[in-house]
Structures are given as C-alpha cells and as structure tokens.
C-alpha positions as CSV (number, residue, x, y, z in Angstrom):
1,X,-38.1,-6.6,1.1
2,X,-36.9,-3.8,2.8
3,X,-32.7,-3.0,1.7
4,X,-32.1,-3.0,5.7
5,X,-33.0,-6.6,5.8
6,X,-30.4,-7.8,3.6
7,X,-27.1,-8.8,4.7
8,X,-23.8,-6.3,4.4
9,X,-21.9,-7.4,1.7
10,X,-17.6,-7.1,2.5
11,X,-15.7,-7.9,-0.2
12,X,-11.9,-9.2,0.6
13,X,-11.1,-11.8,3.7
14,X,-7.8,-9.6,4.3
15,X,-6.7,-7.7,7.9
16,X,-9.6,-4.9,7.0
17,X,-12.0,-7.0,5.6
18,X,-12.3,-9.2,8.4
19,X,-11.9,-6.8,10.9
20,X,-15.2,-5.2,9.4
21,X,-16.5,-8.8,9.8
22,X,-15.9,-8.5,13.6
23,X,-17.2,-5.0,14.0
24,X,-20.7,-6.2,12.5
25,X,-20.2,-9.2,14.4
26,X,-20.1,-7.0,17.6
27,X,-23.3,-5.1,16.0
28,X,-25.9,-8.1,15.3
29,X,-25.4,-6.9,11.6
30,X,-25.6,-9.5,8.8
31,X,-23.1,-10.0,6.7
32,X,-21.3,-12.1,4.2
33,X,-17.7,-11.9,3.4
34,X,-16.5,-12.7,-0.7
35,X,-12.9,-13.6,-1.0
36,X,-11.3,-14.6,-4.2
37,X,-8.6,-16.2,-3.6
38,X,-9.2,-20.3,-1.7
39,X,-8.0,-19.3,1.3
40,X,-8.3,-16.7,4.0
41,X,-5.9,-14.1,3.4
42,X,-4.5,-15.1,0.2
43,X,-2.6,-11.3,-1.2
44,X,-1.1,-11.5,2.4
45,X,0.3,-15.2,1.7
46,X,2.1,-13.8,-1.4
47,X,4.2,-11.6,0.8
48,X,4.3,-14.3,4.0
49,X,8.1,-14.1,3.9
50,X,8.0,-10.1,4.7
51,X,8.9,-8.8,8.1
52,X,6.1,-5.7,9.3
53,X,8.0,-3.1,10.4
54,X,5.4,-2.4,13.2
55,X,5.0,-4.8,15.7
56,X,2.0,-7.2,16.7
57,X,0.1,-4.0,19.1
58,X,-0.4,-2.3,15.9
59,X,-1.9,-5.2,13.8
60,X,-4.7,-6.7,15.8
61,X,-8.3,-5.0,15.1
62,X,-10.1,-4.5,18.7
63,X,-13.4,-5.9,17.6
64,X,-11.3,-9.4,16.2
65,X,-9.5,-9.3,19.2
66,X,-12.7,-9.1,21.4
67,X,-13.8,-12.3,19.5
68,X,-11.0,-14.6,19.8
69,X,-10.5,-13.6,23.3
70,X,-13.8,-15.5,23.5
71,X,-12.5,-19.1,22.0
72,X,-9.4,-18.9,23.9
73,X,-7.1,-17.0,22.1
74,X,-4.4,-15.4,23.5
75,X,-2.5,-11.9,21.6
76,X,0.7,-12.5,20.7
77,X,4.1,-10.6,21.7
78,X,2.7,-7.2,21.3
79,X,6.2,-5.8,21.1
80,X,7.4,-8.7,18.3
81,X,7.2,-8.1,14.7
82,X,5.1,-10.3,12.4
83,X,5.4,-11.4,9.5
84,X,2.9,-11.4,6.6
85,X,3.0,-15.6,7.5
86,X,2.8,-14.8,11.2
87,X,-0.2,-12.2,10.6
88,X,-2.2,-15.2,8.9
89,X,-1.7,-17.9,10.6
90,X,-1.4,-16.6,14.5
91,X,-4.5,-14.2,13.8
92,X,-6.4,-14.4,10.5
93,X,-6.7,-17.6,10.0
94,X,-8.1,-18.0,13.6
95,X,-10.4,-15.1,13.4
96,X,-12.2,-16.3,10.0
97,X,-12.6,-19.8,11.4
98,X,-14.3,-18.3,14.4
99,X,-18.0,-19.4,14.5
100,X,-19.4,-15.9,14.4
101,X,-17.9,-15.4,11.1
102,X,-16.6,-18.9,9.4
103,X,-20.4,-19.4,8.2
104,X,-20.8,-16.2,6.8
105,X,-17.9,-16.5,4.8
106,X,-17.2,-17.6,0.8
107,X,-13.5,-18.2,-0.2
108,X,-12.7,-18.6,-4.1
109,X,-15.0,-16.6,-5.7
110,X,-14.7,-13.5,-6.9
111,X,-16.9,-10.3,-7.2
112,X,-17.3,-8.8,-10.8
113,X,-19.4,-6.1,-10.2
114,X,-21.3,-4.2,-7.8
115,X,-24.5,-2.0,-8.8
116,X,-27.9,-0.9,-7.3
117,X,-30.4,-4.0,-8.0
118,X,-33.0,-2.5,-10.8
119,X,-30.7,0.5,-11.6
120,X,-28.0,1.6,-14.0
121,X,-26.1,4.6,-13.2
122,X,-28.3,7.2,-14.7
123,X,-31.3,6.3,-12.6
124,X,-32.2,8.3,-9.8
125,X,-35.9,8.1,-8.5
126,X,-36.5,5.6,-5.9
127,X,-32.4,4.4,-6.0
128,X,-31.5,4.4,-2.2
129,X,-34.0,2.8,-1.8
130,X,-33.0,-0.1,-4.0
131,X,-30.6,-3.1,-2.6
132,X,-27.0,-3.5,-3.5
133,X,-26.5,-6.2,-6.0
134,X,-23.1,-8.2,-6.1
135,X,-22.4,-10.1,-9.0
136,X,-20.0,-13.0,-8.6
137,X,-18.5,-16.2,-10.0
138,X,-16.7,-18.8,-8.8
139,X,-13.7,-20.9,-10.1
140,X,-16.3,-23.1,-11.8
141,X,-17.6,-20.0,-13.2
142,X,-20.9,-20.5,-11.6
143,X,-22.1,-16.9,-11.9
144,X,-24.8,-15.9,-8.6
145,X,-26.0,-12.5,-7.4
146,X,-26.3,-11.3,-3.9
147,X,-28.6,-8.8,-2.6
148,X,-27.0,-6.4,0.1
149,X,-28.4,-3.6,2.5
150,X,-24.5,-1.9,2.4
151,X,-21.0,-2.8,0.9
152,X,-17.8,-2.7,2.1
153,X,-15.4,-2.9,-0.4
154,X,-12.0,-4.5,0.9
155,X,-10.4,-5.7,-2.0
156,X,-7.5,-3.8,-2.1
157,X,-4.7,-3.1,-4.5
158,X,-2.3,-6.1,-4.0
159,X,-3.5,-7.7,-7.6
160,X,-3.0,-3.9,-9.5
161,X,1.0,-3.4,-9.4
162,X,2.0,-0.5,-10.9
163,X,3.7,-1.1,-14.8
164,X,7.6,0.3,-14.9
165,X,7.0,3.0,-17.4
166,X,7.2,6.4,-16.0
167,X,3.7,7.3,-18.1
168,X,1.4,5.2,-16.0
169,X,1.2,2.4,-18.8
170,X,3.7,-0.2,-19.4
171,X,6.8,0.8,-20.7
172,X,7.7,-0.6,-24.4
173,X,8.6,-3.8,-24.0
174,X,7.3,-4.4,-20.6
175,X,5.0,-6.7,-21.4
176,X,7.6,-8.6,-23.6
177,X,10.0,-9.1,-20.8
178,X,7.2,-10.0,-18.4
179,X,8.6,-13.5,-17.8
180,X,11.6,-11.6,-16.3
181,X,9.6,-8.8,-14.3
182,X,8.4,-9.3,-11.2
183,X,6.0,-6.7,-9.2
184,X,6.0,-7.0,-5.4
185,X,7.8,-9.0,-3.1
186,X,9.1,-11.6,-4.7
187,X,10.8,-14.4,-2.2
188,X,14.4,-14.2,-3.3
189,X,16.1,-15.8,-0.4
190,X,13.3,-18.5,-0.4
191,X,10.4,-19.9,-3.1
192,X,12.4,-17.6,-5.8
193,X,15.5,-18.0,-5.4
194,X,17.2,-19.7,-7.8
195,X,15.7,-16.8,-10.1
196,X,17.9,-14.5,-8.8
197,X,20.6,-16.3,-7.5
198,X,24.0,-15.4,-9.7
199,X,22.1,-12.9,-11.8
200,X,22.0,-9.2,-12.6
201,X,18.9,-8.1,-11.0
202,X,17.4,-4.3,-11.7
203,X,15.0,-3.2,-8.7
204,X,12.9,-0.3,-9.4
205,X,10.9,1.7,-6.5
206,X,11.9,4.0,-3.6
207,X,9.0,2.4,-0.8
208,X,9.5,0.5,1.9
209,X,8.8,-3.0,0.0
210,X,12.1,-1.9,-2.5
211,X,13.9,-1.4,0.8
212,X,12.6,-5.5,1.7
213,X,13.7,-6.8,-1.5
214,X,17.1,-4.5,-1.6
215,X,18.2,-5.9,1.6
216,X,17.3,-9.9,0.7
217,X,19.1,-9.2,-2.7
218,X,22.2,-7.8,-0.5
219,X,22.0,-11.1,1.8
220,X,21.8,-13.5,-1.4
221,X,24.6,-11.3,-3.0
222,X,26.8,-12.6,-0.4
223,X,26.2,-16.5,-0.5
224,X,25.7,-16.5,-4.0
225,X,28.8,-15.2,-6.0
226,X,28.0,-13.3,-9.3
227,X,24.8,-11.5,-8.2
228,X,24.9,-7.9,-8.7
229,X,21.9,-5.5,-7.4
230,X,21.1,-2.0,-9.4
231,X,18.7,0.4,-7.4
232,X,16.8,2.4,-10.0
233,X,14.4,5.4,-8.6
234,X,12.2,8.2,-10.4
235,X,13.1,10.9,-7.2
236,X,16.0,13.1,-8.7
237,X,19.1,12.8,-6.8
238,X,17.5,16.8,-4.9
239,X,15.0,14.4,-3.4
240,X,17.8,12.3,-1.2
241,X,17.2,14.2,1.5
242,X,13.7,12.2,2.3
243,X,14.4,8.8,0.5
244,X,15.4,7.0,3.8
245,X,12.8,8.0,5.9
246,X,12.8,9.9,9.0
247,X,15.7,8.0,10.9
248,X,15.3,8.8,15.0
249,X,12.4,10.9,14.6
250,X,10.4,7.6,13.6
251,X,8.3,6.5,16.2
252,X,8.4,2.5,14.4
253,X,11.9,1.9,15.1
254,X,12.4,-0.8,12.5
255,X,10.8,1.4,9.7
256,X,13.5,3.2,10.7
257,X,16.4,0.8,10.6
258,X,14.6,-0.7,7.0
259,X,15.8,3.0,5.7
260,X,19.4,3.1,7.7
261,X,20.7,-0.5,6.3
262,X,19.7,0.6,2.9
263,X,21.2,4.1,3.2
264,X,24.5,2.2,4.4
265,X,24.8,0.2,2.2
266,X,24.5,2.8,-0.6
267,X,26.9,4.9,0.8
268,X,29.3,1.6,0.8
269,X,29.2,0.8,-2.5
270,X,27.2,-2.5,-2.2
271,X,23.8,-1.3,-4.0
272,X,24.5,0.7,-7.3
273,X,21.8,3.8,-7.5
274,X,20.4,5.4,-10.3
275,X,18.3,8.6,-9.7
276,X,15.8,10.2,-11.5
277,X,15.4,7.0,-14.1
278,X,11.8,7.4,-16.1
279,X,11.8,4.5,-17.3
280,X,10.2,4.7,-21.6
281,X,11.2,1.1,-22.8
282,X,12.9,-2.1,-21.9
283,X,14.7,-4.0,-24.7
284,X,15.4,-7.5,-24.8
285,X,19.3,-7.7,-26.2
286,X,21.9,-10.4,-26.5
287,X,23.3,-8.9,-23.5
288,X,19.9,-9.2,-21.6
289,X,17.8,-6.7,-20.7
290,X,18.1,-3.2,-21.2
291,X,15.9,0.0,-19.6
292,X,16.2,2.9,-20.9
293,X,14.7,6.5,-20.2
294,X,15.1,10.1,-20.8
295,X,18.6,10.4,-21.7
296,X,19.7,7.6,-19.5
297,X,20.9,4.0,-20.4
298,X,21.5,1.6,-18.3
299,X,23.5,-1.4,-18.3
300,X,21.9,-5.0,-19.2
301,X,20.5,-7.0,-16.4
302,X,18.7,-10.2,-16.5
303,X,16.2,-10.0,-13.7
304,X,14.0,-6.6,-13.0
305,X,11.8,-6.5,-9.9
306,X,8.9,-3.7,-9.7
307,X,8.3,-2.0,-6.3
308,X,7.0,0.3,-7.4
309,X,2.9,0.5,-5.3
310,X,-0.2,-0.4,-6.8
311,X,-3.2,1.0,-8.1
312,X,-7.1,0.2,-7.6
313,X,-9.6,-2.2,-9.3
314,X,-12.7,0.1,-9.6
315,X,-14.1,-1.5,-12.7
316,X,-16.5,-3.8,-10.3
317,X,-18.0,-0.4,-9.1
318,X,-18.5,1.0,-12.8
319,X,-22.1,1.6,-12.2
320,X,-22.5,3.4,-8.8
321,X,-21.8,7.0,-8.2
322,X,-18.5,7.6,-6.3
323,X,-16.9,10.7,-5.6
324,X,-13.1,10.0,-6.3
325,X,-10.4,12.2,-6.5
326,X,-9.0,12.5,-9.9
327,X,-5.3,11.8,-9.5
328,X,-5.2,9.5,-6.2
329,X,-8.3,7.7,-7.0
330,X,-9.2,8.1,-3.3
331,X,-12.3,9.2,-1.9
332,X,-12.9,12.7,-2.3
333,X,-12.3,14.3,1.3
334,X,-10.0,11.2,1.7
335,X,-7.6,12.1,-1.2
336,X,-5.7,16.1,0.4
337,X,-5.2,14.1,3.7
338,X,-2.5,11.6,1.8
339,X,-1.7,13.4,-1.5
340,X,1.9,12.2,-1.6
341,X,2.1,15.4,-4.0
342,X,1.1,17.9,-0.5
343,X,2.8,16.1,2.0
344,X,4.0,12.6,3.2
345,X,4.0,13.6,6.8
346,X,3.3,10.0,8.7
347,X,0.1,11.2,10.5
348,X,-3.4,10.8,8.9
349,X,-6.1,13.2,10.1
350,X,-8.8,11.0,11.7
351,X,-11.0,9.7,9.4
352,X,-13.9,7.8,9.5
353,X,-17.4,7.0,7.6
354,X,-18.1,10.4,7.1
355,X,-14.9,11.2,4.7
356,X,-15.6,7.5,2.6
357,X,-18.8,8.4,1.9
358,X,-19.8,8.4,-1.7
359,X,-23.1,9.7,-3.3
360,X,-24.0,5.9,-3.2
361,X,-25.4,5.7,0.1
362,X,-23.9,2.9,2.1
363,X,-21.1,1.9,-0.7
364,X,-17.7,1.9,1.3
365,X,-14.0,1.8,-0.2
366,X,-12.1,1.1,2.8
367,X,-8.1,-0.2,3.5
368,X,-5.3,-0.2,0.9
369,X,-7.6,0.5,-1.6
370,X,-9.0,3.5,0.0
371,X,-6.1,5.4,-0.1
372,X,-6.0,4.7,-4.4
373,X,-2.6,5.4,-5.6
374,X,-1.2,6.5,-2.0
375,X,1.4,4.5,-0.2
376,X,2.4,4.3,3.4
377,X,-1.0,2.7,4.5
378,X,-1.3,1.7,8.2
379,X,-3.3,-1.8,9.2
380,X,-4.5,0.7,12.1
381,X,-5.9,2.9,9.7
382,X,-8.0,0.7,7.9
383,X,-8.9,-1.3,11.4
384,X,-10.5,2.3,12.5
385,X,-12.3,3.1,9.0
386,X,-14.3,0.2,9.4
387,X,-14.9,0.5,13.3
388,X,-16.5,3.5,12.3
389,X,-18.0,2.5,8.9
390,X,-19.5,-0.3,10.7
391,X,-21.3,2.4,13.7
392,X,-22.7,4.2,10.4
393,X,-24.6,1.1,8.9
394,X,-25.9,0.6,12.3
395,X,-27.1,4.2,12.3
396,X,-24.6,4.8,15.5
397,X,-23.8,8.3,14.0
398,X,-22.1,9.5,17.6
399,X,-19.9,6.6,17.3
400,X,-19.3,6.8,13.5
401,X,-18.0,10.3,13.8
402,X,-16.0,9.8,17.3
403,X,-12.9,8.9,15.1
404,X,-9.5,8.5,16.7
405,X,-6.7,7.6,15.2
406,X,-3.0,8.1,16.1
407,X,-0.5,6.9,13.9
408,X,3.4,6.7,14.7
409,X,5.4,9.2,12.9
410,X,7.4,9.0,10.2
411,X,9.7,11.6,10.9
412,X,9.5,12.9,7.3
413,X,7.2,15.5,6.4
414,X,7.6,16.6,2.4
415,X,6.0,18.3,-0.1
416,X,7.1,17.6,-4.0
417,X,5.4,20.9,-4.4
418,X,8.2,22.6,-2.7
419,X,10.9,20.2,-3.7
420,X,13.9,21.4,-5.5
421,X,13.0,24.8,-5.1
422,X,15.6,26.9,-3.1
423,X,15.2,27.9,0.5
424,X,11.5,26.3,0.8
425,X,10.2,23.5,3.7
426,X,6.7,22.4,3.9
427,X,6.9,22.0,7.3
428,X,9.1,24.2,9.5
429,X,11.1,27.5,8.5
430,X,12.8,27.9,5.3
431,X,15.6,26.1,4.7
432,X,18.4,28.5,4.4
433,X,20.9,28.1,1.6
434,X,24.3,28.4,2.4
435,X,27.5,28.3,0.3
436,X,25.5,26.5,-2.2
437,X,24.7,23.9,0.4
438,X,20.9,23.1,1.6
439,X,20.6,24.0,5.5
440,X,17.7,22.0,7.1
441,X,15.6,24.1,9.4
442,X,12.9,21.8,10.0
443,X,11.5,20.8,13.6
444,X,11.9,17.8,12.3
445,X,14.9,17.5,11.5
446,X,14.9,16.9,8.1
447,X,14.2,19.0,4.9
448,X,12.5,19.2,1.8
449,X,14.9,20.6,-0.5
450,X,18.3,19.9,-1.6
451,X,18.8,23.6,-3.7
452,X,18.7,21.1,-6.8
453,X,22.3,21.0,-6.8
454,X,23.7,19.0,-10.0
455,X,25.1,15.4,-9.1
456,X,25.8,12.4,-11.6
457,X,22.5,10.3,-12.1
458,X,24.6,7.0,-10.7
459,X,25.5,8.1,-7.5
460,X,26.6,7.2,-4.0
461,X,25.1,9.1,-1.6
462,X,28.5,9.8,0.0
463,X,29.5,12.2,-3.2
464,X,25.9,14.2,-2.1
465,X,27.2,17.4,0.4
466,X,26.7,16.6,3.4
467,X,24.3,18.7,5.6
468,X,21.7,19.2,2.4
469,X,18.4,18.6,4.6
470,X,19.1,15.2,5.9
C-alpha cells in the first residue's frame, strides 16, 4: 500500500495530542491516538489539584472547540482559571468521547518504539517511501504494530522529572531517599497531605510549579503546627532580580501574583531561601535527611519535593533520524527560539511545521516535549504547532507556514549569558552600576544583572539592595 493510505499515528491523549486529533478531524485525515495511561488525560490528572495561571481563552484548541460546538457544548468562563481537574473534565474528557475521535482512540497502552517499517536507521534507498511502524504493548503486554503515513509525537515530559543533583544524574543518595522525594506537584493540602503535614519539607526549583507547591506548603504551615518549608534554588543570589517573574509587565495577571505571594513571603520570613545550592548528595542521618552541595550544608529535613522541569523520552524514536539540538533536546530551528541560556523573554517566534521538521519526513515532536529541557511552555503553543503540523500532512503548505502565534508576556527578558556580569542587559541599555548598586535600564523594567554583589547563601531578599534590576 501506498504510506498516504495509512492512518496518522498521535501518540499521547493530552491538551496537544487531542487537539491534533481535532485538526485531522477537521482534515478527513485518519488517525489513531495511543495513550498510555487508562484514561484520557492521565499526566494532567496527577496535577488536577493545580490552578493554570492563564485562564480558560487560552486553553481551548479552535479545531476541538469547533467540534464540541457541534454536540452541544458550550466554552466555559473564558476569563476563569482552570484547573488541571477542570481542564479534563469540562474539555478533554468531552472532546475524546466525541464521536469523530472516541473510535479512533486506544487508552492503556503504551508506544515502545517508533521506526520506518523495513528500515533501521542506516538505510536510506527507498526510506520515505516506507510507512511508520509503531510498536506498542498493552497492560497485558499484548505487543501489536501499527502502520502509519505520519507521527505526531505528543507524549510529553510529565513521566521524565528532572533528578536533584546539579550534574544532570541523581545526586548520591537520591535514589536511596526516593521514598521521601517527590518530583512534581505533589497534592499537599489534599491526597498527600498527611506526608507533609508537621514535617520539615526541603523544595527544590525556581519555576512556576515550585511557586504552586511553596504556596500550599505556606497554607498547610498554618493549620498544621510544626511544618517548616526550606526553598532551595541553583540561581545564585545575582540572579534575584528575574526569579519572581515580571510582576506588572505580565500580561497573565495571576502568573504574576504566583511570583508576588512568593516574593512576600520571602521577604517576611515565612519561606527560608537558600541560593545557589548544587545539590552533590543527600544523606539519610538520624536527624533525617541531609543535602548537601558545593560548600553548602543544609539543615535535616524529612520531606524533599523536586520542581525542578522534566526532560524527554526519546528512546521510542532511537531509530529515526531527528535533528535535535544538543543541549535542549529540541528540534533543531526550535531549540535558539527558547534556549533558557539566550533569553527567557515570554514570546516565542511563530513556529510551525516547518521548524519541527526532522530529516524523517512526516515524524513530528510537538507540545511539552518539543521544547526538550525548556520550561515556560504555553498550551497555545502547542494548540498552533499541530494546527499547522496537521495543514503539512495534508499537503496545505500555505496554511502550514501561515503561523501565528501571540503569547502574553512575561515581563522578564534574561540572558544567563550576560548574568552577573557588570553593566550588561540582554534586552534594553546597559544597566548602569552605581555606588556598587545594579541600576536597571531595561524597557522592561527589569534587569539582567545584579553586579554579582556578595550576599549570604540563606538569604531574605529584603537584606538584597534594593534597586539591583528588579
């Protein structure tokens, strides 16, 4: 048979991997959607109890939309915030029962590995030619094979947290301690928390999802008597400047209060911070646990929780021929658009088809997992990769490369380039230095250097002087 008569292959029933369910839908295109976990959604019903910090106008996919419109469906609030519970049940769990795509879709079975049907990796006469072929097995571990015209990998990173250690492994110990680690989200003021409840609980990570679990940890601290929170970060205390975000110059408002109630309550006294930790080992004492790294030693805890991103899976795609970027494992015209190491400036160029291409015709890395080890992924972002990913299986080129995307601001823009050295912004003048203070000059705003002034690596940020680019 001919590889356009097989069916499109999207692995993951997540936001982006249904969405690109609907914009085939939309197309006449084939498809069949693999999802490991037994239910639609499932990395999303890990984090249920999490508040988005954009509101329901930004997580809704056009083409899904389109297609519950048609059953009867009706959007919610746009203005309201989700949660990760809300986002499931109010508009995933609708869409994937919808009868354009329920059929076509396989829950609890996972995909092992994806290759050209006939071909290893070496073999190039007559490959793009060949099918996909997606290996799979199922909790039974019935093992099957599908054929596929295009993939469009979905998967993304939720299952690959990032270890603690500071090297990109697992620090020593780690793995000992795991039944005291957790990595993510965890539910502290609900399924989880009598695990934290009275403890000493170490988090670890300067995102958005630390900021989540910082501010539950602050609201059990103060109906349960005897827990204590430590904030431990790799940034070194010249990076304050940009750890809180962009305050007013935010266009998500509650991204920007997620960054102000932490910042408060740092300068208050109620979170303990630690800067610049690497963290080389955790040690299982009498005491409890103890992290340690560089010269720095911090006091025993008996809880740690790891926010600190994820990583992709690309073991299932072994045998094609991707072009990925060496140190962001994104694609390779993908990867300088979101290098957190050139900028972390809130808007992505457009970017479509064209930029996820691989030399494996018609093999797609889309969503979370597109962006590799970058953070600050937008559902909107992956909604308009597969919109136009979708147009370029169809052979709608014109539409495929008509990619617009507008994402709100962060109000940050950074470079750790630049960071740390005197009297240099990556996105506005200089900043000036001035009686050994950091002047930000930015039209933002804020800065991206502090003039590496020395503070103590437990700070509060009220000992920091003031007016250093914030």
């Amino acid at each position: 048979m001919e590889r356009s008569a097989y069916p499109v292959v999207v692995i993951g029933a997540g936001p982006v991997g249904l969405a690109a369910a609907a914009h085939l839908a939309e197309r006449g295109i084939p498809f069949r959607i693999i999802e490991r976990g037994g239910n639609t959604a499932a990395n999303v019903a890990e984090w249920g109890h999490v508040r988005f910090f954009s509101p329901w106008r930004y997580c809704v996919d056009e083409a899904a939309g389109r297609l519950l419109e048609e059953t009867g469906w009706e959007r919610p609030d746009l203005e309201h915030y989700p949660t990760g519970a809300d986002l499931r049940d109010r508009y995933l769990a609708p869409l994937a029962a919808h009868p354009a795509i329920a059929p076509n879709l396989r829950l609890g079975t996972t995909v092992v590995a994806v290759t050209r049907a006939g071909f290893d990796k070496m073999k190039t006469p007559g490959r793009t030619d060949a099918p996909f072929m997606v290996t799979t097995h199922d909790a039974s571990g019935q093992e099957d094979g599908l054929l596929a015209r295009a993939v469009i990998d979905a998967s993304g990173t939720w299952t690959r947290p990032n270890p603690l250690g500071a090297s990109g492994i697992p620090a020593a110990g780690e793995r000992a301690a795991a039944g005291h680690i957790a990595y993510g989200i965890p539910d502290v003021l609900g399924a989880a928390r009598a695990q934290y409840a009275g403890k000493r609980v170490l988090v670890v990570g300067s995102g958005h999802s630390a900021f989540n679990v910082l501010l539950d940890l602050v609201d059990l601290a103060a109906a349960e008597p005897g827990t204590t929170i430590t904030w431990a970060i790799r940034k070194p205390a010249a990076q304050t400047g940009i750890l809180f975000g962009g305050g007013i110059n935010d266009a998500l408002p509650a991204r920007c209060e997620l960054g102000a109630r932490v910042r408060s309550l740092v300068e208050s006294g109620q979170l303990r911070m630690v800067m610049g930790l690497r963290i080389a080992a955790i040690a299982a004492t009498p005491a409890g646990l103890v992290v340690s790294g560089d010269d720095t030693v911090l006091d025993p805890v008996d809880e740690i929780i790891a926010a600190t991103g994820f990583r992709p899976d690309l073991g299932l795609a072994s045998e094609l021929r991707l072009a990925l970027d060496p140190a962001v494992e994104a694609p390779a015209a993908l990867a300088p658009l979101i290098d957190p190491n050139l900028h972390s400036c809130g808007s992505v160029p457009p970017h479509g088809a064209v930029e996820l291409a691989h030399p494996e015709k018609d093999f797609y890395i889309v969503g979370m997992k597109s962006y590799g080890r970058a953070p600050t992924f937008l559902l909107l972002t992956g909604y308009e990769q597969v919109r136009s990913v979708a147009a370029a299986i169809a052979g709608d080129w014109e539409a495929a490369r008509d990619v617009r995307l507008v994402l709100p601001e962060t109000g940050v823009c950074s470079s750790s380039a630049v960071l740390g050295e005197r009297g240099v912004s990556c996105c506005g003048p200089a900043a000036e230095s001035v009686d050994g203070s950091c002047a930000c000059a930015t039209t933002h705003d804020t800065g991206s250097t502090c003039c590496g002034e020395a503070v103590p690596q437990v700070i509060s940020l009220a000992s920091l002087t003031r007016g250093s680019c914030c």
